[in-house]
C-alpha positions as CSV (number, residue, x, y, z in Angstrom):
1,X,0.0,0.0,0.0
2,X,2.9,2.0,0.9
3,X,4.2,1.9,-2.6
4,X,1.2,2.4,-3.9
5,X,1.1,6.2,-2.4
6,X,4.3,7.0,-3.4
7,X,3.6,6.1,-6.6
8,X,0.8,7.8,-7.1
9,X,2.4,11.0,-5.4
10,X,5.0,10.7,-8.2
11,X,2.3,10.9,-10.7
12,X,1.3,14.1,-9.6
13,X,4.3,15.2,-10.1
14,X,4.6,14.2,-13.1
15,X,1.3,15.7,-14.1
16,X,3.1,19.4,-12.8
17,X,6.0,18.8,-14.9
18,X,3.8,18.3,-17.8
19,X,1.8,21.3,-16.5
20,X,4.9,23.7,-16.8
21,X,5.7,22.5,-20.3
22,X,2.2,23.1,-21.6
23,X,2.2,26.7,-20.2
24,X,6.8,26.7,-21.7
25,X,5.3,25.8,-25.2
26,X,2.3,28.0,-25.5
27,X,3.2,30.9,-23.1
28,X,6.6,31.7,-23.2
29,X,6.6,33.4,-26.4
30,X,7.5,30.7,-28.6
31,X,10.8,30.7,-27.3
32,X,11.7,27.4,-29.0
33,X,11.1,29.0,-32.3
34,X,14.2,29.9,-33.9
35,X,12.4,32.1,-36.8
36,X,13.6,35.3,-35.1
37,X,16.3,36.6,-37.4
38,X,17.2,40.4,-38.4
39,X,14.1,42.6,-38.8
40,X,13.1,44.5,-41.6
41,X,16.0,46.2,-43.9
42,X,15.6,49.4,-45.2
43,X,18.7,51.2,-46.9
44,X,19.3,54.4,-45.3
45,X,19.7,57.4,-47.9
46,X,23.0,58.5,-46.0
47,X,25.0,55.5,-44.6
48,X,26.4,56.2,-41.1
49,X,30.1,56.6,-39.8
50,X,30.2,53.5,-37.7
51,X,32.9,52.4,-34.9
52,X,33.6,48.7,-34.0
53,X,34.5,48.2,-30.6
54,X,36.7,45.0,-29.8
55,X,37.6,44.0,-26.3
56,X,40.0,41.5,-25.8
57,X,42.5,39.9,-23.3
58,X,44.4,36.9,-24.3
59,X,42.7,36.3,-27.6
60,X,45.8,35.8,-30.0
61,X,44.3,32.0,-30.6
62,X,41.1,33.1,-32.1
63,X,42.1,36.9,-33.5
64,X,43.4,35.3,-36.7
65,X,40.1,33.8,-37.1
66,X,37.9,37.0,-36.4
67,X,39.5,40.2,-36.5
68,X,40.0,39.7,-40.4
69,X,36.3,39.5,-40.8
70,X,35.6,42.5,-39.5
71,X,38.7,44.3,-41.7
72,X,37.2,43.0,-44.7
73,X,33.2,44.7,-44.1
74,X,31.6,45.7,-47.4
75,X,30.2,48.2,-45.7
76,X,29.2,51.6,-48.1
77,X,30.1,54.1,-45.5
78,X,32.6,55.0,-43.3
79,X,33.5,52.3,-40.6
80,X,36.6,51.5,-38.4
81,X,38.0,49.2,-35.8
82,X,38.9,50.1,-32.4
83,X,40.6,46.8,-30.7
84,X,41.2,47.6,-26.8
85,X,44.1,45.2,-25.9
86,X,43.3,44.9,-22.0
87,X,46.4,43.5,-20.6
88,X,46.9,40.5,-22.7
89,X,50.6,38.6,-22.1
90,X,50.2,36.6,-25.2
91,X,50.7,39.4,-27.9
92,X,47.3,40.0,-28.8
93,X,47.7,43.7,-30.0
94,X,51.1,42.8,-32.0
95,X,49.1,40.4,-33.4
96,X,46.1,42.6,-34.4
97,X,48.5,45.2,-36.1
98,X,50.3,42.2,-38.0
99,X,46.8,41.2,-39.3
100,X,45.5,44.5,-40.2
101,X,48.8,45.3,-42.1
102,X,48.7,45.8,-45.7
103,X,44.5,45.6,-45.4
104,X,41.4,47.8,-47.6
105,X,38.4,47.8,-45.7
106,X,38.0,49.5,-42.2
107,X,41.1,50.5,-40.4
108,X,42.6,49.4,-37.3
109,X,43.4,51.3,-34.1
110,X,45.0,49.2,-30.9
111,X,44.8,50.9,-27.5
112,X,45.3,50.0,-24.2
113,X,43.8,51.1,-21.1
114,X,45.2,50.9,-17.8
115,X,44.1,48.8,-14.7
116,X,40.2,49.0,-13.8
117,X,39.4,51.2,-10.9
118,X,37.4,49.5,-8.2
119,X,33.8,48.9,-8.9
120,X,34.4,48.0,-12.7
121,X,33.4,44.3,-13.4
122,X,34.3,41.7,-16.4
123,X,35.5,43.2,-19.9
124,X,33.1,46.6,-19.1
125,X,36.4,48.5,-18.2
126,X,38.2,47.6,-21.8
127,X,34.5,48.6,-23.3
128,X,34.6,52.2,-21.7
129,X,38.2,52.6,-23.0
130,X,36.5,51.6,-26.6
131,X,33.9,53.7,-26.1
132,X,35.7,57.1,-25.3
133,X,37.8,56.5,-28.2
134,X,35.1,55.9,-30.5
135,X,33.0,58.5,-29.3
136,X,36.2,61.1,-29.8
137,X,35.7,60.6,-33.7
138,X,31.9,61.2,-34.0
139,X,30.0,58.1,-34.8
140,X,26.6,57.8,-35.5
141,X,26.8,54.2,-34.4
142,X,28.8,51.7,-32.0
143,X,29.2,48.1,-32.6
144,X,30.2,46.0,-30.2
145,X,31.7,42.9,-30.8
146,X,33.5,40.2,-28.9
147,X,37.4,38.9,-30.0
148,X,36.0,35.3,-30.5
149,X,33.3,36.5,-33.5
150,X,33.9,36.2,-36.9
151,X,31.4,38.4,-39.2
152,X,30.4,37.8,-42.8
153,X,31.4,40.4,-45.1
154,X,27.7,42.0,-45.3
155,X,27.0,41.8,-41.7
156,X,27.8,45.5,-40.7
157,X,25.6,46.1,-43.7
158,X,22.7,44.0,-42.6
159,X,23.1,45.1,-39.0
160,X,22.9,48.6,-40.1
161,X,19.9,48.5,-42.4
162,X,18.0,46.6,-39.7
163,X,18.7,49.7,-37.2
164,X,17.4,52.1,-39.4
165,X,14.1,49.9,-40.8
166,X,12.7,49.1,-37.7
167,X,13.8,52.4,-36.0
168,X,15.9,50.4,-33.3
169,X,18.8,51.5,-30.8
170,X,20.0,48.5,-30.0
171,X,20.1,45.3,-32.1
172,X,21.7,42.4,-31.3
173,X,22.6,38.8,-33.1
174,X,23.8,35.9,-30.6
175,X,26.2,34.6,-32.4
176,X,26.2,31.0,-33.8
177,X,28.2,29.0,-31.2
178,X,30.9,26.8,-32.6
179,X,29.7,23.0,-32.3
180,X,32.8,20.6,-33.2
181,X,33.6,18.7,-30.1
182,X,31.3,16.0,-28.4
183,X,31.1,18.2,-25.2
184,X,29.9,21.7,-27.4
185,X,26.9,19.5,-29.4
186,X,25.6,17.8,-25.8
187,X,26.2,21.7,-24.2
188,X,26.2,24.8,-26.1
189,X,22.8,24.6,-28.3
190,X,20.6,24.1,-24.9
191,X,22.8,27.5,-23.6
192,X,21.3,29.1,-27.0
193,X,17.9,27.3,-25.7
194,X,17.8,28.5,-22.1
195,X,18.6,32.1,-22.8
196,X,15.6,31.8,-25.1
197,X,13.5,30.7,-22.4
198,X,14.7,32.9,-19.9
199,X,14.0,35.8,-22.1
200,X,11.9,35.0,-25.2
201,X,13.2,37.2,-28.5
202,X,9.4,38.0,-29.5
203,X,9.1,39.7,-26.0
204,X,12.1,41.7,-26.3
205,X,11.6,44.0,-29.3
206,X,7.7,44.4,-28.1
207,X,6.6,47.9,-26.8
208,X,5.9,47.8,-23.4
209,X,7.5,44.8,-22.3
210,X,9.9,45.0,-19.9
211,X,12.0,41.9,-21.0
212,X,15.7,43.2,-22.0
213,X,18.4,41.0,-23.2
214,X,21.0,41.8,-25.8
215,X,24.3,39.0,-26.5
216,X,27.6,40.7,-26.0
217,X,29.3,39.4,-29.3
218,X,27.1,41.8,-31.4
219,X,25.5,44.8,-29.9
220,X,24.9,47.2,-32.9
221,X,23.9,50.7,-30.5
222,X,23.1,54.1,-31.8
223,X,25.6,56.8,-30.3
224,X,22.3,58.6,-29.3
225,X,21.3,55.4,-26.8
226,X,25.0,55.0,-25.2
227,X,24.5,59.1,-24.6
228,X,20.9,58.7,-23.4
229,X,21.8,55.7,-20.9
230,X,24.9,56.8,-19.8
231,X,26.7,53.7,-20.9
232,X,29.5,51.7,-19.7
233,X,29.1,54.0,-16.4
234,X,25.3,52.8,-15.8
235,X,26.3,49.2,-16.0
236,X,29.7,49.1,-14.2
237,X,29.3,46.7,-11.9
238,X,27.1,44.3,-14.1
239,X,28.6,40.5,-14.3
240,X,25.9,39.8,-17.2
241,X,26.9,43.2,-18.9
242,X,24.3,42.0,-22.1
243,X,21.6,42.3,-20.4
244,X,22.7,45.1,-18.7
245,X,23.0,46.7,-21.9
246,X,20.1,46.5,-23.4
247,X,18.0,47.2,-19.6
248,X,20.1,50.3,-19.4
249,X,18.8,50.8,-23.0
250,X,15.4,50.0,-22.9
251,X,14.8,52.0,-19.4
252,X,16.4,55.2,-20.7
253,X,13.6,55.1,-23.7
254,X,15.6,53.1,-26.5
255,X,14.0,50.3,-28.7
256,X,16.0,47.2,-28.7
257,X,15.9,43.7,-30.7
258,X,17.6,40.4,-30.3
259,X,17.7,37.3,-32.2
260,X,19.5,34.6,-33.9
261,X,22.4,35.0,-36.5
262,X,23.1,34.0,-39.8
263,X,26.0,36.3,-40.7
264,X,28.1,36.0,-36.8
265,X,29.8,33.1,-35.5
266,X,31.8,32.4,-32.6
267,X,35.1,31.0,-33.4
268,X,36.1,30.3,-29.7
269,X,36.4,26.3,-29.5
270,X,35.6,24.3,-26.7
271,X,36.5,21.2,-26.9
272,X,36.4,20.0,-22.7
273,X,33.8,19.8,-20.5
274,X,35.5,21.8,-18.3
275,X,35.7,24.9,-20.2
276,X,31.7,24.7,-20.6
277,X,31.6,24.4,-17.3
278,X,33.8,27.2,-16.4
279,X,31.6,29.9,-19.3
280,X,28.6,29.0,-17.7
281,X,29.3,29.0,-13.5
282,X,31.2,32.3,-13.8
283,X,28.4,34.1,-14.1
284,X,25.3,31.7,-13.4
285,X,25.0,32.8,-9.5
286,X,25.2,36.6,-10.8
287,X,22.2,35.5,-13.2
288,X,20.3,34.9,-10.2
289,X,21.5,37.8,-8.5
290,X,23.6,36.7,-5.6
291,X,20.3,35.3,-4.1
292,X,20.5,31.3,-2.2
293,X,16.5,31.7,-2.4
294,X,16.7,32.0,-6.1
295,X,19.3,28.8,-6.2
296,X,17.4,26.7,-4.9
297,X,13.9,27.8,-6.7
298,X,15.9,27.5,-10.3
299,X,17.1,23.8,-9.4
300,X,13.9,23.2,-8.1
301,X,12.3,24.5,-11.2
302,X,15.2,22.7,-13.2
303,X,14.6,18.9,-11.9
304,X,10.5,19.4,-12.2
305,X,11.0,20.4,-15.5
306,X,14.0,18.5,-16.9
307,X,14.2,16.1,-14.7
308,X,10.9,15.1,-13.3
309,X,9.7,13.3,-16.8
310,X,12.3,11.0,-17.9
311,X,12.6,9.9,-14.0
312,X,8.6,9.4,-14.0
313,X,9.1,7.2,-17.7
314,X,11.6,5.0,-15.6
315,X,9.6,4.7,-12.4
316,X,6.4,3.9,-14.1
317,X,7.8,1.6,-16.2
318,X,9.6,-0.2,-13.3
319,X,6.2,-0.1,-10.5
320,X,4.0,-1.0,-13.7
321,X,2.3,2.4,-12.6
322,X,1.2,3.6,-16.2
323,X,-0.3,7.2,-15.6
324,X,3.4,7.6,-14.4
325,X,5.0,6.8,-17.0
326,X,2.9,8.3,-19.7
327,X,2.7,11.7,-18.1
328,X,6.6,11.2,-17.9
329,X,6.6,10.6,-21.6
330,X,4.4,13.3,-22.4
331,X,6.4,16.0,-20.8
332,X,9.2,14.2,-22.1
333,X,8.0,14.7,-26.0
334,X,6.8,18.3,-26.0
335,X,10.4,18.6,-24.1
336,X,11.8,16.8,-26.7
337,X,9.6,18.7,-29.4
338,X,10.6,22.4,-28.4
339,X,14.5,21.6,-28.4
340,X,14.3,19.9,-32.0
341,X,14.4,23.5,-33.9
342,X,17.8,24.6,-31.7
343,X,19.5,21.5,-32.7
344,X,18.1,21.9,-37.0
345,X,20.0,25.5,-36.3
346,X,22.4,24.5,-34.8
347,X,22.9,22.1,-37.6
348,X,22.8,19.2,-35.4
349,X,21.2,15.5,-35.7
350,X,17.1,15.3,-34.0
351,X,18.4,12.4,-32.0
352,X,20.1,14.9,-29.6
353,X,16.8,16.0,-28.4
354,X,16.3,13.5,-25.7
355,X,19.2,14.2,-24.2
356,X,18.3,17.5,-22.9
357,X,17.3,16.0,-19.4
358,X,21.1,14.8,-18.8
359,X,22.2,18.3,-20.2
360,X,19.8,20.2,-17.6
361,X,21.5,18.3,-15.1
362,X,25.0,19.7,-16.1
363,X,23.2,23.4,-16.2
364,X,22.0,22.4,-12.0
365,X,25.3,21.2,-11.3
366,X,27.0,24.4,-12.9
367,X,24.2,26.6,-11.2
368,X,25.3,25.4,-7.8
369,X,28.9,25.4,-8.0
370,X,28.6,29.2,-9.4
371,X,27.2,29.8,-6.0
372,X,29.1,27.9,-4.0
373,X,32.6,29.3,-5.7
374,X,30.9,33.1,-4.9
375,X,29.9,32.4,-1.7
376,X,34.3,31.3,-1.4
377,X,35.1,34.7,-2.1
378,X,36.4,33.4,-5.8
379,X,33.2,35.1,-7.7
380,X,32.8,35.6,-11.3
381,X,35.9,36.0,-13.8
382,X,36.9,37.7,-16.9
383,X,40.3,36.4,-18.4
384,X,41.8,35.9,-15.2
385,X,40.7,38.9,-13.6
386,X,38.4,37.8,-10.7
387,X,35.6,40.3,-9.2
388,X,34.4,38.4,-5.8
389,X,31.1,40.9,-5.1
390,X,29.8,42.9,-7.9
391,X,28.4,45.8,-7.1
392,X,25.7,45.3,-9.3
393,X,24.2,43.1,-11.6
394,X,21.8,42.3,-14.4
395,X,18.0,42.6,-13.9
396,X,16.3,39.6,-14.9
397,X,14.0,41.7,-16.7
């Protein structure tokens, strides 16, 4: 009789974890679509004096693969490239002059600032030394991109015309993540995945909302925003400086978009679990803003949702209690179902898909450890610069 409860107690779990992925597929702004690509283009009669902003610190193994893409823009109108070398010990800024040497297309400038005051987190410090210098010369727009991108030829262009068609201040690409090694196929497209559930792309761009998110690798801003929302300074302290972007920019009045790429790609490999691991605790616990409470809700959340339904398959299966198991394998499918259109962008095999529960579980363990390496005074990290207590950080918006 015992066993009979508990059984039936697991059911009804079961049945809530089948209840949150009912309300994930229909509510949640179709969040699992992957549809949401650059807005409306419109040429602009006058094209505008952009300034490409490039942070980087230790990136002389990826700059080879990224910084000529952004020297070779077909871009109409006046654009150049502002690389802030931020204390690298492997030769990065050499290295960017050696590859800009004897290059058409946008020039190169390579500046250094010096050490970050106190209350500057992450690469935010190398982005205000960008900024000043771009700002010097007079653009009508910033773009901000990360060391590790590569860009297509047209994709300062497409970027550009998307601004000006849909009247936008901020628009953002995430960049297509590199997927080569075992670890980055089982990994990096439900990263892509979860960031589109924590803050769905339709809502983003939509007047009135208050979800903000932006992805650091391409940030395309209008000088006017940075002006109007007093960026870096605003967003100093932010660990998840994206998202603290586009809130900054969105607050102060701005419109903002963000969606998938098709002309950006990330060129940074890697190829161990551990590295996953390390891109995704150093800033999980600032996610959550610092907060236990909100730890353990998200792995709560995490194992009813992710968890809960291939657990209930094997329990049912095992007790021979069959409303178990079928509500585990209904929750298990729409799961299943809502992570198929990541993988097909991702350029990935469907048969992925049902591995998302053992995936989730990384993402808990990950969650946890962020907190637990914060809460040991090592706290979130940027290139080997370590910032134990923000001062501030993102809004979940």
């Amino acid at each position: 009789m015992r066993q009979t409860a508990r059984v039936t107690v697991f059911a009804w779990i079961a049945a809530g974890s089948l209840a949150a992925w009912s309300w994930l597929l229909l509510c949640q702004g179709f969040f699992w679509r992957t549809d949401v690509r650059l807005p409306r283009r419109v040429e602009p009669e006058v094209w505008p004096y952009v300034c490409v902003v490039v942070p980087a610190r230790d990136e002389a193994g990826v700059l080879p693969l990224s910084l000529p893409s952004l020297l070779a823009q077909e871009y109409p109108g006046r654009a150049e490239v502002i690389l802030v070398d931020d204390g690298s010990t492997d030769g990065t800024g050499e290295l960017a002059r050696e590859l800009a040497d004897g290059r058409d297309g946008p020039t190169l400038t390579v500046d250094s600032p010096g050490e970050p005051p106190a209350g500057w987190t992450g690469k935010l410090w190398a982005v205000r030394h960008g900024l000043a210098l771009a700002r010097a010369r007079g653009p009508e727009f910033l773009l901000l991109t990360d060391a590790d991108i590569a860009h297509e030829p047209d994709s300062l262009r497409a970027l550009v015309e998307a601004s000006h068609g849909g009247g936008y201040d901020l628009v953002s690409q995430m960049a297509r993540l590199r997927v080569v090694s075992g670890w980055e196929r089982l990994v990096v497209p439900a990263f892509v995945y979860f960031f589109a559930q924590l803050y769905p792309f339709r809502w983003i761009s939509r007047t009135g909302s208050r979800t903000a998110a932006a992805a650091g690798g391409c940030v395309l801003l209008s000088a006017r925003a940075v002006e109007r929302a007093r960026i870096p300074d605003a967003i100093r302290g932010a660990v998840i400086d994206d998202v603290a972007l586009a809130r900054a920019v969105k607050d102060s009045g701005g419109r903002i978009w963000l969606g998938l790429a098709e002309r950006v790609d990330s060129v940074r490999p890697y190829p161990r679990l551990h590295d996953l691991w390390r891109m995704v605790s150093r800033s999980a616990y600032a996610q959550l803003r610092h907060s236990p409470a909100l730890v353990v809700g998200t792995v709560a959340g995490l194992a009813l949702v992710y968890l809960v339904p291939p657990v209930a398959v094997l329990v049912g299966v095992v007790t021979g209690e069959v409303p178990t198991a079928l509500l585990g394998a209904a929750a298990w499918l729409v799961m299943t179902g809502t992570y198929g259109p990541m993988l097909r962008y991702c350029g990935l095999p469907l048969w992925l898909a049902p591995l998302l529960p053992f995936t989730a579980f990384l993402y808990l363990l990950m969650t946890v450890d962020s907190a637990v390496q914060h809460h040991r005074g090592r706290g979130a990290a940027w290139k080997g610069r370590t910032y134990a207590r923000p001062d501030a950080v993102a809004d979940e918006g």
